[in-house]
KOLVO-893838 format. One record per residue: residue number from 1; residue in three letters; x, y, z of N, C-alpha, C in turn. Coordinates in pm, 1 decimal, decimal comma, padded with zeros to 6 digits. Atoms other than C-alpha are relative to their C-alpha. Layout:
KOLVO-893838
<atom num="NUM" residuo="Ala" n_u="X" n_v="Y" n_w="Z" ca_u="X" ca_v="Y" ca_w="Z" c_u="X" c_v="Y" c_w="Z"/>
...
//
This chain:
KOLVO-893838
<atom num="1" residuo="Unk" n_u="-00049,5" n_v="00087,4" n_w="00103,9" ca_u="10420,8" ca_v="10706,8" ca_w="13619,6" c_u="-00064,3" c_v="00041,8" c_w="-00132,0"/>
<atom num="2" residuo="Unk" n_u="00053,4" n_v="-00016,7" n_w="00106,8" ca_u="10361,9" ca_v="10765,8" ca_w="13246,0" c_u="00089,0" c_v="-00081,7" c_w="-00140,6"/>
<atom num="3" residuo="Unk" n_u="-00079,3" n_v="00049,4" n_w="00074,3" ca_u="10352,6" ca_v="10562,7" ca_w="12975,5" c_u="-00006,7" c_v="00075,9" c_w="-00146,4"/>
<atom num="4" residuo="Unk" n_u="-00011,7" n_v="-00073,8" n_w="00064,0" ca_u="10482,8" ca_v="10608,2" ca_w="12661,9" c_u="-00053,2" c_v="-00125,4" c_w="-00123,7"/>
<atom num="5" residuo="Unk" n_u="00027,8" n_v="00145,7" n_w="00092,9" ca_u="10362,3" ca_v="10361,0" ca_w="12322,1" c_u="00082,7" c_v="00043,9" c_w="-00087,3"/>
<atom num="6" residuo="Unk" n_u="-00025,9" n_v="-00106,5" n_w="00093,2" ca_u="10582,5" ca_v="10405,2" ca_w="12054,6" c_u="-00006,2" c_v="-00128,9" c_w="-00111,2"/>
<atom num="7" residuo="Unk" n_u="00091,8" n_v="00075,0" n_w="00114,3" ca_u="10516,7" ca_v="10189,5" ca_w="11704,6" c_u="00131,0" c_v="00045,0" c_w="-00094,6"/>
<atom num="8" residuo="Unk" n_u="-00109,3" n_v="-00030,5" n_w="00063,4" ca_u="10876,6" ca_v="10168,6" ca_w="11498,5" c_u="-00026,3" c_v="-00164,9" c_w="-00081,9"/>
<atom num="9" residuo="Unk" n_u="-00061,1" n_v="00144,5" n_w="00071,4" ca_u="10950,0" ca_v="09900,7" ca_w="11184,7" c_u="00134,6" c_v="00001,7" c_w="00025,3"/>
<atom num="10" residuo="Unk" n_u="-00165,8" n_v="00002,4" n_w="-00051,5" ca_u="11269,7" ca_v="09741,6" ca_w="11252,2" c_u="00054,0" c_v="-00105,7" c_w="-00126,9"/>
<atom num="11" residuo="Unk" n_u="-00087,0" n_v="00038,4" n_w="00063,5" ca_u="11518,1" ca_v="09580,2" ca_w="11067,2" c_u="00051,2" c_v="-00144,0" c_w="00099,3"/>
<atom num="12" residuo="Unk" n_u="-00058,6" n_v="00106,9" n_w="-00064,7" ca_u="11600,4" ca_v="09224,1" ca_w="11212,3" c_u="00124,1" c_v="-00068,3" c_w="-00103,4"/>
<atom num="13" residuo="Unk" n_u="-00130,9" n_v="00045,5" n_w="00133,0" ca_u="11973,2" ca_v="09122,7" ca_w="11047,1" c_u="00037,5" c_v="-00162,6" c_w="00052,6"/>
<atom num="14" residuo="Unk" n_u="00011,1" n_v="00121,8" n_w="-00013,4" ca_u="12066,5" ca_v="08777,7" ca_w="11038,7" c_u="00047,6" c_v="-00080,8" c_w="00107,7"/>
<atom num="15" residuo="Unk" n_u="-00027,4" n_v="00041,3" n_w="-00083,1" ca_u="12240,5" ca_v="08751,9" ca_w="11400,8" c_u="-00117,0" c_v="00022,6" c_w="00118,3"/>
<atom num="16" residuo="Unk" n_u="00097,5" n_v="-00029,4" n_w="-00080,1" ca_u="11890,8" ca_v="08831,6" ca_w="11543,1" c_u="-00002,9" c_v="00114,1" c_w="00094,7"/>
<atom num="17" residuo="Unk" n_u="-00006,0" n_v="-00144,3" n_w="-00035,1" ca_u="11999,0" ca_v="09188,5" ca_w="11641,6" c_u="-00101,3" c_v="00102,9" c_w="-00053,2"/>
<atom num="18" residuo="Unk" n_u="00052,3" n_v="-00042,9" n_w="00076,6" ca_u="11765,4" ca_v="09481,3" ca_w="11622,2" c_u="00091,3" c_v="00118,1" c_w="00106,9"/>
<atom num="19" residuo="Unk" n_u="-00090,9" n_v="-00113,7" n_w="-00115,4" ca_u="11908,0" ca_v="09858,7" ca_w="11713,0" c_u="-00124,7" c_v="00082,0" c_w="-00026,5"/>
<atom num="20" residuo="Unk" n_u="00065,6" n_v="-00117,4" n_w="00052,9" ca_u="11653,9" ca_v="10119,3" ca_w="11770,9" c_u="00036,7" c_v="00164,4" c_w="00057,3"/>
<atom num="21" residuo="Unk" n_u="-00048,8" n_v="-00154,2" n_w="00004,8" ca_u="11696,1" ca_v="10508,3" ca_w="11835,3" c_u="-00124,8" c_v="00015,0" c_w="00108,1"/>
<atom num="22" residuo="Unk" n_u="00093,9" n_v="-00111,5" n_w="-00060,6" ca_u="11480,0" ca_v="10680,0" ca_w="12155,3" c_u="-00017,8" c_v="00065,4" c_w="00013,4"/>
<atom num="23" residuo="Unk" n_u="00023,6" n_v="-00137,5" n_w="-00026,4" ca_u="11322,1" ca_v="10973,2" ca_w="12164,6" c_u="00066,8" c_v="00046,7" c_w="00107,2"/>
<atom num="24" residuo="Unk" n_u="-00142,4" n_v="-00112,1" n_w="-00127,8" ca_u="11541,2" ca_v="11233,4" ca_w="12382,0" c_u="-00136,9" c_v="00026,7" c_w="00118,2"/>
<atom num="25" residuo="Unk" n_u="00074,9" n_v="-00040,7" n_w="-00087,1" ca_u="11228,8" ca_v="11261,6" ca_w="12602,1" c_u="-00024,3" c_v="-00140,3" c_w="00098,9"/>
<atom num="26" residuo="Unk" n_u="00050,6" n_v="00142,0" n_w="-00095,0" ca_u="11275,9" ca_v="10887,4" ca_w="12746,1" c_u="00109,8" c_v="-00000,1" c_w="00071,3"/>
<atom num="27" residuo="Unk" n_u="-00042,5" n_v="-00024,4" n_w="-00155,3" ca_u="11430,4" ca_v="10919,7" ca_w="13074,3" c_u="00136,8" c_v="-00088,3" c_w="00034,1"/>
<atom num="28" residuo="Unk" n_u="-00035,7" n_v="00137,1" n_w="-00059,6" ca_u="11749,1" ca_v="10749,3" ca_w="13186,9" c_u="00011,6" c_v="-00093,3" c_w="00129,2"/>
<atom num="29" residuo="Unk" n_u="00008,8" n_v="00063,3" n_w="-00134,7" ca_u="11725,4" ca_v="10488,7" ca_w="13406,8" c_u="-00104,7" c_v="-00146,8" c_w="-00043,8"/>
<atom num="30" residuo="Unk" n_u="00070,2" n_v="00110,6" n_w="00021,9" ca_u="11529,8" ca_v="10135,0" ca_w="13451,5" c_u="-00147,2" c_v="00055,3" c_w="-00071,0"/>
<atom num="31" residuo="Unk" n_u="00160,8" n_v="00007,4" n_w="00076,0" ca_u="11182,4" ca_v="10068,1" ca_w="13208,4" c_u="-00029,5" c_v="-00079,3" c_w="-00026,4"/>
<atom num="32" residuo="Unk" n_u="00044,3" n_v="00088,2" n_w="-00008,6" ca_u="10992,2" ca_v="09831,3" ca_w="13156,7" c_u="-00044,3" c_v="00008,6" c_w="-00196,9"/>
<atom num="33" residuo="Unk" n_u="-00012,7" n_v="00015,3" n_w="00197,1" ca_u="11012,7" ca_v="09720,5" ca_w="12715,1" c_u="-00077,5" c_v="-00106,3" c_w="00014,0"/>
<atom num="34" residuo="Unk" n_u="00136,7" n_v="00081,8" n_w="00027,9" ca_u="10699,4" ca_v="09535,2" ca_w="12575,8" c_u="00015,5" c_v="-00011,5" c_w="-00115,4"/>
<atom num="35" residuo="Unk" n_u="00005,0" n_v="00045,3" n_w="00154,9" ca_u="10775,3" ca_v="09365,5" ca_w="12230,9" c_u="-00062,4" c_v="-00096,7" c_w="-00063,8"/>
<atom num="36" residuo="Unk" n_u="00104,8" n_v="00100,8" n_w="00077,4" ca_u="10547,3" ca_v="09249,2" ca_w="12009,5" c_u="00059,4" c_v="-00021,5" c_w="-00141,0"/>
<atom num="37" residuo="Unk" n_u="-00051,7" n_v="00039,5" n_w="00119,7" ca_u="10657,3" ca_v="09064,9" ca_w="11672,5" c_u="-00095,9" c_v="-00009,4" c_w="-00071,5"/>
<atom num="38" residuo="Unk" n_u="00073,6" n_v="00075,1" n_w="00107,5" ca_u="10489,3" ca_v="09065,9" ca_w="11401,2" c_u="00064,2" c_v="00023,0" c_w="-00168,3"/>
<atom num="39" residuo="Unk" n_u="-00070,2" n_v="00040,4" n_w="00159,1" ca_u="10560,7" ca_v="08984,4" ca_w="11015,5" c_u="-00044,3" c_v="00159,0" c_w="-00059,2"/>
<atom num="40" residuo="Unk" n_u="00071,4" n_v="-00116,1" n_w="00059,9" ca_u="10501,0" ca_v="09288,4" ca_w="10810,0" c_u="-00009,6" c_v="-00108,8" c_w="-00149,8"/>
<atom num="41" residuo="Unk" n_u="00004,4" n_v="00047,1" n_w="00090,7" ca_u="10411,9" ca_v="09148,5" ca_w="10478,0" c_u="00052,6" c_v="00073,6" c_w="-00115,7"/>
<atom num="42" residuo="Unk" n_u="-00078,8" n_v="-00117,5" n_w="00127,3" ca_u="10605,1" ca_v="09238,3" ca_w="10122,0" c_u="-00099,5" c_v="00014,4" c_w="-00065,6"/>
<atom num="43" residuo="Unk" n_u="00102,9" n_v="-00019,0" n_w="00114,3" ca_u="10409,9" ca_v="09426,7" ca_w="09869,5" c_u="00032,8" c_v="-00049,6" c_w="-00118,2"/>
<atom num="44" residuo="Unk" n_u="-00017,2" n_v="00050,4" n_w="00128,8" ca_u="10342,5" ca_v="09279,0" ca_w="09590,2" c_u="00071,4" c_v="00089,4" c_w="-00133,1"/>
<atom num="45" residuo="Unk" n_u="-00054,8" n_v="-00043,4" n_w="00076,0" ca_u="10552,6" ca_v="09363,8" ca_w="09312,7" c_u="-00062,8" c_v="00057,3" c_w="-00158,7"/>
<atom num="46" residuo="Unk" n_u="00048,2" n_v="00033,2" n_w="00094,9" ca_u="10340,6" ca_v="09364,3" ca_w="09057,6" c_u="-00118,6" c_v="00109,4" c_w="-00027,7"/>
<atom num="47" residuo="Unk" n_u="00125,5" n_v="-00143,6" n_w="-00016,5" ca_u="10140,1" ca_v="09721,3" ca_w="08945,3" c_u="-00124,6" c_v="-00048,4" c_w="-00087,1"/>
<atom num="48" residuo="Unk" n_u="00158,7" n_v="00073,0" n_w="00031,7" ca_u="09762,2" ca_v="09657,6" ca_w="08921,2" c_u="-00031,2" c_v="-00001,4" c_w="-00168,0"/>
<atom num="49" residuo="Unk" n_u="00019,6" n_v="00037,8" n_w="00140,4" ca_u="09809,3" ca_v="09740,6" ca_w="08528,7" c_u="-00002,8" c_v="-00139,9" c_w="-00051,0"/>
<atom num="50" residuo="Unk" n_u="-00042,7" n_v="00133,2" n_w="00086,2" ca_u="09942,3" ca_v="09442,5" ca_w="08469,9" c_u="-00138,5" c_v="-00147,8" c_w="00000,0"/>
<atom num="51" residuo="Unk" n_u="00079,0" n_v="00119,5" n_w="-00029,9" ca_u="09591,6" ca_v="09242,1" ca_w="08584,3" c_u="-00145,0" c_v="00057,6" c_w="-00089,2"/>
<atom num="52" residuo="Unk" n_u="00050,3" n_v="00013,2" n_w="00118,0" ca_u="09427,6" ca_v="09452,1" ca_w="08325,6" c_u="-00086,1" c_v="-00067,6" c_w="-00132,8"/>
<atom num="53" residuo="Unk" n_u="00023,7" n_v="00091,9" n_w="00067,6" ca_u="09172,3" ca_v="09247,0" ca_w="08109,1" c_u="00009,2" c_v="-00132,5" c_w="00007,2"/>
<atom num="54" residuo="Unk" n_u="-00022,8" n_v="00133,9" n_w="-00094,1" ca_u="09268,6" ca_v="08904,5" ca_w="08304,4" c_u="-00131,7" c_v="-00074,0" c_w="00023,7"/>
<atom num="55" residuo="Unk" n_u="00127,1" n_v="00013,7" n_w="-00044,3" ca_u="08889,3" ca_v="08909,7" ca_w="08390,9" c_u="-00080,1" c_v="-00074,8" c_w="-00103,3"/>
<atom num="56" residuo="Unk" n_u="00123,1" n_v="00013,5" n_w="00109,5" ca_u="08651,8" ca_v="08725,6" ca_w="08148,3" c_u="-00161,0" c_v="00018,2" c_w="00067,7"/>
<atom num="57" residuo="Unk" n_u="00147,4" n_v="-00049,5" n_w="-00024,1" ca_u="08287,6" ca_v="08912,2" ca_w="08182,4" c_u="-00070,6" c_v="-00115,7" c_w="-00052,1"/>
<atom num="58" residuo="Unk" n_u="00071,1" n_v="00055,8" n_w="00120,5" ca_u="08010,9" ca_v="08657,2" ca_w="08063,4" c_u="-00112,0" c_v="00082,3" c_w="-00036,6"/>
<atom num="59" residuo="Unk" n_u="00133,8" n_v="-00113,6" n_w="00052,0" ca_u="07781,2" ca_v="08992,6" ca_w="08048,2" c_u="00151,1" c_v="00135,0" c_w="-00008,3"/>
<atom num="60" residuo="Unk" n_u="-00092,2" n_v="-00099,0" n_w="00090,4" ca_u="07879,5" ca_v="09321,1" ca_w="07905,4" c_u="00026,0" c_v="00126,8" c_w="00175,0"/>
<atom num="61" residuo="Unk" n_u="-00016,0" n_v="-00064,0" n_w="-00115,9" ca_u="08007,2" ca_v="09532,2" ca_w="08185,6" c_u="-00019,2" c_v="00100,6" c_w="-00003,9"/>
<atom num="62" residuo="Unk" n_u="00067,7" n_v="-00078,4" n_w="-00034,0" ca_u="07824,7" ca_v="09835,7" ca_w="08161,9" c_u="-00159,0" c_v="-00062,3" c_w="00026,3"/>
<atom num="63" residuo="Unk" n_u="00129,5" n_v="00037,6" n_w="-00089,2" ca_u="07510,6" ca_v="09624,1" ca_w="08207,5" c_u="00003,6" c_v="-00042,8" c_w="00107,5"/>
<atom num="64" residuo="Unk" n_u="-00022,4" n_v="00073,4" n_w="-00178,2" ca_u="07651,5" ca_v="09473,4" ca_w="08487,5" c_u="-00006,3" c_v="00119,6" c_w="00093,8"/>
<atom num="65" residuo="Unk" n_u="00016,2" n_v="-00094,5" n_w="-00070,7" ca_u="07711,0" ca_v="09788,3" ca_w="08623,5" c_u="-00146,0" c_v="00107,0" c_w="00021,9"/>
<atom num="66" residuo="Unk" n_u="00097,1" n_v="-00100,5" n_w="-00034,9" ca_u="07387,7" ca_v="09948,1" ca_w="08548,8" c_u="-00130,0" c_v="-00077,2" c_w="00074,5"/>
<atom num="67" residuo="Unk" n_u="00066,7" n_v="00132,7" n_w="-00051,8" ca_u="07214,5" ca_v="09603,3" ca_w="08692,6" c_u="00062,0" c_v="00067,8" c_w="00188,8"/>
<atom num="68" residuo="Unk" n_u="-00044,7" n_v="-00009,2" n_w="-00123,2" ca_u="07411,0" ca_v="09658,7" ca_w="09033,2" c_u="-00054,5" c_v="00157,8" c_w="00057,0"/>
<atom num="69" residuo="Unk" n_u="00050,4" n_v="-00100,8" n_w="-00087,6" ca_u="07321,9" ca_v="10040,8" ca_w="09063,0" c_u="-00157,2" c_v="00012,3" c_w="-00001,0"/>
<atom num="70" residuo="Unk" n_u="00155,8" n_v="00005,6" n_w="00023,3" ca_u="06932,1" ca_v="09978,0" ca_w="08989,1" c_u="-00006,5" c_v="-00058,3" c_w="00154,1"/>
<atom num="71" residuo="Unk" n_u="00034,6" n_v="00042,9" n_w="-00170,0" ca_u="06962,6" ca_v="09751,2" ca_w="09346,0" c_u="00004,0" c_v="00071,2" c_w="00095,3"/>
<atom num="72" residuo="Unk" n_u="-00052,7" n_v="-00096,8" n_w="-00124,5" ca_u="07073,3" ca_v="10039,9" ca_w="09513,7" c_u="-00143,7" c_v="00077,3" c_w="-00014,8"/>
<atom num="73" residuo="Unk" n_u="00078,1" n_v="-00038,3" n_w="00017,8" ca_u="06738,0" ca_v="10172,8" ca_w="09452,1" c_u="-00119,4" c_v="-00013,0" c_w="00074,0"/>
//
């Protein structure tokens, strides 16, 4: 017996159908299918420029930074 794992995103359409494609090396005949669901999450839309300056420092941020690599010391 040998198994095989295989790790595909799918497309679920709104009649709760999914179709996938098998490799030409999977055998025909009875197998045993193991599905796990999970959410994939959307990426955020939003490119990290845009969060740019958003930050208020109440110290000057090269001292902050030269404060943090002195600990590494």
């Amino acid at each position: 017996m040998s198994i095989v794992s295989l790790k595909m995103n799918v497309y679920v359409n709104k009649d709760k159908k999914i179709e996938i494609q098998l490799p030409n090396d999977i055998s025909e005949g009875d197998h045993e299918l193991v599905l796990v669901i999970d959410s994939i999450p959307k990426k955020n839309s939003k490119p990290l420029s845009d969060y740019i300056g958003k930050i208020n420092w109440s110290i000057d941020e090269l001292e902050y930074q030269n404060q943090m690599r002195s600990e590494w010391k």
